[in-house]
ZAMARGU-4260 file (C-alpha; in steps of 0.2 Angstrom, whole numbers, plus 5000, padded with zeros to 4 digits):
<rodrens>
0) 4904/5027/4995 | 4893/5036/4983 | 4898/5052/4976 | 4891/5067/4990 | 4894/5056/5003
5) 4899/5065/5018 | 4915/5061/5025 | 4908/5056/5045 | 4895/5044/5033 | 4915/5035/5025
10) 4920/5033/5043 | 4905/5024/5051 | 4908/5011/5039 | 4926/5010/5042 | 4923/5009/5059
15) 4910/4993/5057 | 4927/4985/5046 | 4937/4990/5063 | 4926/4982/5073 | 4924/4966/5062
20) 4943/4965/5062 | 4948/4970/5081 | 4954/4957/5091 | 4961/4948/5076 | 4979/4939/5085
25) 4985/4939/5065 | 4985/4958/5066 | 5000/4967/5072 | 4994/4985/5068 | 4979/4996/5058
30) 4979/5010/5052 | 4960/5021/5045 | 4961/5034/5034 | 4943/5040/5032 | 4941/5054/5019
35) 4951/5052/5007 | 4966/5039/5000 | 4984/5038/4997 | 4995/5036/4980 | 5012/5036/4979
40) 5020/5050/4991 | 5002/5060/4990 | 4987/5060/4999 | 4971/5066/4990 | 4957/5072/5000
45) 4941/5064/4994 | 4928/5064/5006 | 4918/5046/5001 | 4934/5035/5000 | 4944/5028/5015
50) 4954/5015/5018 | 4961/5003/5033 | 4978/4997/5032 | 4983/4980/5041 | 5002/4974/5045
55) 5001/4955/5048 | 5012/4949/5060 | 5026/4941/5055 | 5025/4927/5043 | 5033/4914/5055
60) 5019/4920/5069 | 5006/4915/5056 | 5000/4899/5049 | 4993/4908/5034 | 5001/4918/5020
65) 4993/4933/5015 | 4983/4928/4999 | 4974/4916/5012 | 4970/4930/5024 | 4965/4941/5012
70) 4952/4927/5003 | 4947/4924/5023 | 4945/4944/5026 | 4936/4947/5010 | 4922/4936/5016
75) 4922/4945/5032 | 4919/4960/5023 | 4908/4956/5011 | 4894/4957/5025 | 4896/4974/5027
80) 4892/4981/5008 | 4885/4998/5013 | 4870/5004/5000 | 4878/5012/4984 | 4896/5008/4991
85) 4907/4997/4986 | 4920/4988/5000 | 4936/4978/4992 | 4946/4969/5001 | 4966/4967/4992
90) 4985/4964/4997 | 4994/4981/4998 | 5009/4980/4983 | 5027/4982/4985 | 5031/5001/4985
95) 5044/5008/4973 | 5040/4993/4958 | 5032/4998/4943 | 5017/4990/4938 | 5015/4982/4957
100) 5000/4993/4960 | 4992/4988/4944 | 4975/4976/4945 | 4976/4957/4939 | 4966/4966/4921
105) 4963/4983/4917 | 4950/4986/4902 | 4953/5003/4896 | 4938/5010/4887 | 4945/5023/4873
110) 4936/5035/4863 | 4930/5053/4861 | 4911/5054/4869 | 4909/5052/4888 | 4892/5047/4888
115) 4895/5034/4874 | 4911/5028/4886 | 4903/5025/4902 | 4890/5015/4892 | 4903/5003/4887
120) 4911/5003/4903 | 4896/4999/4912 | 4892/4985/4900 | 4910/4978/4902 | 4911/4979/4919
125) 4894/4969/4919 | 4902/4956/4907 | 4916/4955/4918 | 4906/4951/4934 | 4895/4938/4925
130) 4910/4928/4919 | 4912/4922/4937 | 4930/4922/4937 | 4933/4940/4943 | 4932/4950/4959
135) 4934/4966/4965 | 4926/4975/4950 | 4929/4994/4949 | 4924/5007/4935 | 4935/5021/4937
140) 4923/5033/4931 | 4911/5039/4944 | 4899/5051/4934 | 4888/5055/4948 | 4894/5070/4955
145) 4879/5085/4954 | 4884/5099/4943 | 4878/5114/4934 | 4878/5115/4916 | 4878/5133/4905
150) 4873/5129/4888 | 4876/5145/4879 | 4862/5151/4865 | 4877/5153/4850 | 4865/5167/4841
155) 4860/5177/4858 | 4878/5176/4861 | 4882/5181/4843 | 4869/5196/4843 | 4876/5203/4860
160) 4895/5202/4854 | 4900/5188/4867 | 4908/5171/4862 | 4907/5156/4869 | 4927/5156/4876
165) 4923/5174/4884 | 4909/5166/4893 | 4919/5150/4899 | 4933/5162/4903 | 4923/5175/4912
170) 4912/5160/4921 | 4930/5152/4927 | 4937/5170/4934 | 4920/5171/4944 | 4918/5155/4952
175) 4935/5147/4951 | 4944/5163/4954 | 4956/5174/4945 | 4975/5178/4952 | 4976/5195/4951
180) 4992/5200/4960 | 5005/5191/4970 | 5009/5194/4988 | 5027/5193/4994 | 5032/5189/5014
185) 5048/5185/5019 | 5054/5179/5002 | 5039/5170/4999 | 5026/5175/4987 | 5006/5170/4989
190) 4992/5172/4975 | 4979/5184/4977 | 4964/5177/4970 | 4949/5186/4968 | 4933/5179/4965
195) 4914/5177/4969 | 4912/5174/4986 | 4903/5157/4988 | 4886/5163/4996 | 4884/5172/4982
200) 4884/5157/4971 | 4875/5143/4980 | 4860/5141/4969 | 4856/5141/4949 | 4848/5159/4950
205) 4865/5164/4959 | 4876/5157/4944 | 4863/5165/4930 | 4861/5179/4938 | 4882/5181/4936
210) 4886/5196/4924 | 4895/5197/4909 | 4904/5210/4899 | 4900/5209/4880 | 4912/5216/4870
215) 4907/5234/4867 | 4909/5236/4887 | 4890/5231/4888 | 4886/5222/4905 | 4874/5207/4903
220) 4867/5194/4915 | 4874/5174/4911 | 4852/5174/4908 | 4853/5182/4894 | 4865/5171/4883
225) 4862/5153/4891 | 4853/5143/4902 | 4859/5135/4917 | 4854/5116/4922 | 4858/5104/4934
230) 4864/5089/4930 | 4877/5075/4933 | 4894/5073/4926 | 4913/5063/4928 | 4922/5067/4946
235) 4937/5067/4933 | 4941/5066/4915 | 4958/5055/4911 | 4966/5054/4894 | 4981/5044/4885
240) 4988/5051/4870 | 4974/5067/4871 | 4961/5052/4869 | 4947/5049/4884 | 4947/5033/4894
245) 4937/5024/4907 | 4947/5011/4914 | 4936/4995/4922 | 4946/4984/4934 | 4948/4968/4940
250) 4956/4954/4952 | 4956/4936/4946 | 4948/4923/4959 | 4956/4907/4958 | 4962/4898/4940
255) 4973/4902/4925 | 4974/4923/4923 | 4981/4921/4904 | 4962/4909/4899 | 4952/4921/4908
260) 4958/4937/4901 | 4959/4926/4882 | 4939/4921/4887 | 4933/4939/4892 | 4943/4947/4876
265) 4936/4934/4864 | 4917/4942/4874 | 4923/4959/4872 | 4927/4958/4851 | 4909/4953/4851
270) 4902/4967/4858 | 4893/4981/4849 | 4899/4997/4849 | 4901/5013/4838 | 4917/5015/4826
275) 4932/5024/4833 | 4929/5016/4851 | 4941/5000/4857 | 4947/4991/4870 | 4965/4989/4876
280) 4969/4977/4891 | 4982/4981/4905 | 4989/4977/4924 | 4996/4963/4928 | 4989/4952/4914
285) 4998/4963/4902 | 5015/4961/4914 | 5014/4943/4913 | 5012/4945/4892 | 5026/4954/4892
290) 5036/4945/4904 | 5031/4928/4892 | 5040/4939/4879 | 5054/4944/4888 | 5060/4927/4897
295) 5059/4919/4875 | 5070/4937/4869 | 5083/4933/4885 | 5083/4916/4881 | 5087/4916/4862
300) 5097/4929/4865 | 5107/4917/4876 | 5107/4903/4866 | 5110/4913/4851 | 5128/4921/4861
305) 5132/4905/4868 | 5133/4896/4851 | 5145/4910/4845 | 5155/4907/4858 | 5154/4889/4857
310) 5158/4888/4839 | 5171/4902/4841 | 5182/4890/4854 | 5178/4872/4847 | 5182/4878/4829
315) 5166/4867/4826 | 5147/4867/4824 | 5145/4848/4832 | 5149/4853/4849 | 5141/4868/4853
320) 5123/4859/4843 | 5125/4845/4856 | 5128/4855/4870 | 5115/4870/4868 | 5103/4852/4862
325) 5101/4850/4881 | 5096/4865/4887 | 5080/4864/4883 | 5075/4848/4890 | 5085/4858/4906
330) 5072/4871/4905 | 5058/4858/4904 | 5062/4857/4925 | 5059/4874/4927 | 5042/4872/4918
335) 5038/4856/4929 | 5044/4863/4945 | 5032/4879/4944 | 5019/4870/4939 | 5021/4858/4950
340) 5021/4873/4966 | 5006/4884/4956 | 5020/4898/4956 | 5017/4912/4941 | 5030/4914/4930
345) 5038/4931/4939 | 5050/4942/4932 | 5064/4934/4943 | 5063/4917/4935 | 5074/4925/4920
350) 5090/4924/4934 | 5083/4906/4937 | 5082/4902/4919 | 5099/4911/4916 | 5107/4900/4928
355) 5099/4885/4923 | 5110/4888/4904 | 5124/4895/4914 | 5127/4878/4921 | 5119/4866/4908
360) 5133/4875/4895 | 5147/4874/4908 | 5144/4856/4910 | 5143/4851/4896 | 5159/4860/4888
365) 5170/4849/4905 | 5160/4833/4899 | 5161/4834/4879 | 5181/4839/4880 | 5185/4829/4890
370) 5177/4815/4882 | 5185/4820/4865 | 5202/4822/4874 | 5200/4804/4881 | 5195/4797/4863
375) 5213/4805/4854 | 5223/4798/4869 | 5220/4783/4870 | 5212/4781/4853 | 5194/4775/4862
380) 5179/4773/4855 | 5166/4787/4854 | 5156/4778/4865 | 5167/4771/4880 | 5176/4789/4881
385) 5160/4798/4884 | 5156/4783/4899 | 5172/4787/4907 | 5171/4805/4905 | 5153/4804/4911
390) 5159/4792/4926 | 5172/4804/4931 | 5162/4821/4929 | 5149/4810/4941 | 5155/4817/4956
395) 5160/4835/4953 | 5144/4835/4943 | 5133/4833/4958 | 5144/4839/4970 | 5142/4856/4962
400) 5123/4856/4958 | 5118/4848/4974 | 5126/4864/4985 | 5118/4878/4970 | 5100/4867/4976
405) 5102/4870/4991 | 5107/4886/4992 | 5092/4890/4981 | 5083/4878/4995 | 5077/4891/5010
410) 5071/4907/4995 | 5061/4892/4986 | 5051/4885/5002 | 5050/4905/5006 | 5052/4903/5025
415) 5052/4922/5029 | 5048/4939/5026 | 5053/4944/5010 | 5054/4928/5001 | 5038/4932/4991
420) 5045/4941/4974 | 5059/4927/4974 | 5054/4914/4978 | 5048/4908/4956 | 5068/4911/4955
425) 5073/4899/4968 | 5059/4885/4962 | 5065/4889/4945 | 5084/4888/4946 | 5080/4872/4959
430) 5069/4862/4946 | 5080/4866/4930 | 5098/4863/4940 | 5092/4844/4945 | 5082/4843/4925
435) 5103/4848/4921 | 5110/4833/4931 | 5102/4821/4922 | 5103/4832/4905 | 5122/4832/4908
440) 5125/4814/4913 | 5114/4806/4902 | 5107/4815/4889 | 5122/4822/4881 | 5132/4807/4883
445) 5119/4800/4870 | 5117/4812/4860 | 5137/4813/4858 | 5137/4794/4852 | 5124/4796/4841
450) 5132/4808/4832 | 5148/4799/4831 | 5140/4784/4824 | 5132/4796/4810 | 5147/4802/4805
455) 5157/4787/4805 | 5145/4780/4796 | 5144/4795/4782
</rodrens>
């Protein structure tokens, strides 16, 4: 709700949610928290915020997940926009993992003036609602709280022996309180703070009226050094690295997160603003970046380790090049299969893909070996002791990778509770171990009589 809204003004609109939702079979519990919200283990008392917290039933009760009845609830809610207020609707994240609270994209506005910052994340937050490919758009600044200004005459000030820090200081001991002595009860000690009390100070002539000591002992009225208007200003000032930020955030629609946040940062580098201001993007968008970047390190880092290994035990570069030659076309089922299922790419699918190499390298050491052991005993050619290896690998081959699919089976359909974060693993490891099959059985094999001929021939 908008800033100096009281808190029995929050709950009448929480109740109308309540009432839009009772009744609901898909709900098993709710839970109102009018007057303030929830982070981590805290709760911060703010009196136009409020939230309602819905458990779903269980998942095998529904015929829904909940994305769907979130997309179905926002609807719902979107009827009950109060004036000035803003009412999201969004899926509560997984306690206890970082970054699992973040939004879908995070705009953080950095630079030194507040005035100059809100301007730009107003103007951002605008771009971002007019791209169409956004929702639940939310500024985190909120620079409408009523305040009192004291804007301090530097040569009055000068002239009377008072500086500007004696005012600030003498103002924050008077309204905000001083602690002047402890008091100590059973063990426990408890401030004493002494200030103004707070019918004294409920109007502008109360706070210039508040008296000052000048440095010669001289007492003074805040009146006579500095004039006191009302104005607006920030609920909360947040910096990174001692530099102020306005954060603007928001929840993707439908479509590709990676071309929308490329689109609105291509929008944002054309925007005007002053030298010293920029933008940096964050939540989950960011995640995924770096989860890109990740899975490519593990990845070559695998390869790279499996080759030493390889090279290490066959005394020979030919081998291990034919063997780590099929992984990727391995990995190409784990592209297809996500695809395929419109799963993101999580940070779980590294132990997919990590299986996936795992078993490509395995089978492919039995195959080639035992193909090469075939052509020195019974002095075979390349290419019928790779067909008899690959004949008799046939069996063990798919014995093996049919029982690790369908162990993967019941995490990839996600059939219950909890199946949600592992579920790209399971798709993952099930697409690239069938991709391996073939890799194994077909790929290789061709490859290894290819290179034979070559070498023959050379």
């Amino acid at each position: 709700m908008p800033t100096g809204a009281s808190v029995s003004e929050t709950d009448r609109v929480l109740r109308r949610i309540e009432e839009q939702t009772k009744g609901d079979p898909l709900i098993q519990s709710a839970f109102t928290l009018a007057g303030g919200y929830v982070k981590g283990l805290t709760t911060y008392e703010v009196a136009n915020e409020g939230e309602v917290d819905i458990q779903l039933v269980p998942k095998a009760a529904r015929g829904i997940s909940t994305e769907e009845y979130v997309a179905r609830l926002r609807k719902i809610v979107g009827r009950i926009q109060p004036p000035g207020g803003k009412v999201m609707v969004k899926q509560m994240p997984i306690k206890g993992i970082h970054g699992m609270r973040a939004s879908d994209i995070i705009v953080q506005v950095r630079g030194q003036d507040m005035e100059t910052l809100a301007d730009l994340s107003s103007r951002t937050a605008r771009m971002i609602n007019e791209s169409g490919q956004f929702q639940n758009v939310f500024v985190s600044m909120d620079l409408s709280k009523p305040e009192y200004q004291v804007k301090v005459d530097r040569i009055k000030a000068a002239e009377l022996g008072v500086s500007v820090a004696d005012v600030a200081s003498s103002l924050r001991s008077l309204i905000t309180g001083a602690v002047a002595t402890r008091y100590r009860d059973a063990g426990n000690y408890y401030d004493i703070r002494l200030l103004v009390q707070e019918k004294q100070i409920g109007t502008r002539k109360d706070v210039e009226n508040l008296v000052l000591i000048g440095s010669q002992g001289d007492v003074l009225r805040l009146r006579d050094i500095a004039t006191v208007v009302s104005a607006t200003g920030p609920v909360e000032i947040i910096r990174e690295n001692q530099v102020k930020q306005i954060t603007v955030e928001a929840d993707i629609t439908s479509g590709d997160l990676a071309g929308a946040v490329k689109e609105l940062q291509s929008a944002l580098s054309g925007l005007e603003r002053p030298a010293g201001y920029v933008f940096n993007f964050g939540g989950r968008a960011e995640m995924m970046a770096d989860m890109k970047d990740t899975v490519l390190t593990v990845f070559a880092f695998a390869l790279f380790f499996s080759f030493i290994v390889l090279t290490v035990q066959f005394n020979s570069l030919k081998l291990p090049g034919l063997i780590l030659g099929g992984v990727p076309v391995s990995l190409a089922g784990v592209v297809f299969l996500l695809y395929f299922v419109g799963l993101p790419l999580g940070a779980t699918v590294i132990i997919g893909i990590l299986v996936v190499v795992a078993a490509t390298v395995n089978d492919g050491v039995l195959l080639l070996t035992y193909a090469g052991d075939l052509q020195e005993q019974r002095d075979l050619p390349s290419h019928q002791a790779v067909v008899d290896a690959a004949k008799i690998r046939l069996r063990p081959r798919v014995m093996t990778s049919v029982t690790t699919m369908i162990g993967f089976l019941p995490l990839a359909l996600n059939l219950e509770e909890g199946g949600d974060m592992l579920q790209p693993m399971a798709v993952a490891a099930f697409g690239g171990m069938g991709m391996e099959m073939l890799v194994a059985l077909f790929l290789m094999p061709c490859m290894y009589v290819f290179t034979a001929r070559n070498q023959s021939k050379i």
